[in-house]
Every structure is written in C-alpha cells, then in structure tokens.
C-alpha positions in Angstrom: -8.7 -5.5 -8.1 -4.9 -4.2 -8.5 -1.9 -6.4 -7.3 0.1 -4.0 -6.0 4.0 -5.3 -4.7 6.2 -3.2 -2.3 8.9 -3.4 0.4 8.2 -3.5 3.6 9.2 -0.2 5.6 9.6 -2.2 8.7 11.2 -5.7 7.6 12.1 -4.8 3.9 10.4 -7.7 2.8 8.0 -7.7 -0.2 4.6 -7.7 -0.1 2.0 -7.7 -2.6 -1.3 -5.7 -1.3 -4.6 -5.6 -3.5 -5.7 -2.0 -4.0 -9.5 -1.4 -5.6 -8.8 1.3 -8.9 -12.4 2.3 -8.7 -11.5 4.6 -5.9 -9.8 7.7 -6.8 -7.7 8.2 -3.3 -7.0 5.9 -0.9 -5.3 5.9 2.2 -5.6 3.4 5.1 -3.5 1.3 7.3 -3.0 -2.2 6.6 -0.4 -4.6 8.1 2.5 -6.3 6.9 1.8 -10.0 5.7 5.1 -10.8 7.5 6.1 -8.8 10.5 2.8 -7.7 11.2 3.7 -3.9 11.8 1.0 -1.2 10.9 1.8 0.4 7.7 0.1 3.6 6.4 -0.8 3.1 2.9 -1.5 5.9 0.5 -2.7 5.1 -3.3 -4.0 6.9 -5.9 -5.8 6.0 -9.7 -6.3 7.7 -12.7 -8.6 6.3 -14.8 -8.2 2.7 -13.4 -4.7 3.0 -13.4 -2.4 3.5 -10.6 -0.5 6.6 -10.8 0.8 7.2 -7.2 1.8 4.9 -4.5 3.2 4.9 -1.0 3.5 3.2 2.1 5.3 4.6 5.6 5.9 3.3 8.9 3.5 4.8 11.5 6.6 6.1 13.4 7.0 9.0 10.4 
C-alpha cells in the first residue's frame, strides 16, 4: 500500500489516504477522515509508482 497525503477540498485539512500501486487507474469516492464530505478521488501508477493524483469535491 501507498500513503498518499492531500488537502481536503471541502475543509482544507490534510488527510493521508492509502492508495493500492498494483492498480494502474483508480478512481473512487472516499470520504474525508474529518469533515466527512464525499470526495472523488482519481489516482494513477506507473510501475508501482504514483504518477498522477487528484481529488475534487462532488459539487465539480
């Protein structure tokens, strides 16, 4: 597993998420650890390693 950390698009706090590099593409909604708001998560790997990374608000 990858320990990922990012702000919050809701609350601006930061989170840490753990993302699995043996998937290529990922994208999923998760919740925020603190305000609880659905955030869309978007993650990619290359070769274990993460080369793209993105999170939104589901208002966007």
């Amino acid at each position: 597993m990858y320990e990922h950390f990012f702000h919050c698009p809701y609350c601006w706090e930061e989170v840490s998420m753990l993302l699995d590099p043996s998937i290529a593409r990922q994208e999923y909604i998760e919740d925020c650890e603190v305000c609880c708001n659905p955030i869309e998560v978007t993650a990619s790997f290359e070769e274990g390693e993460l080369t793209a990374f993105d999170v939104r608000d589901m208002g966007q």
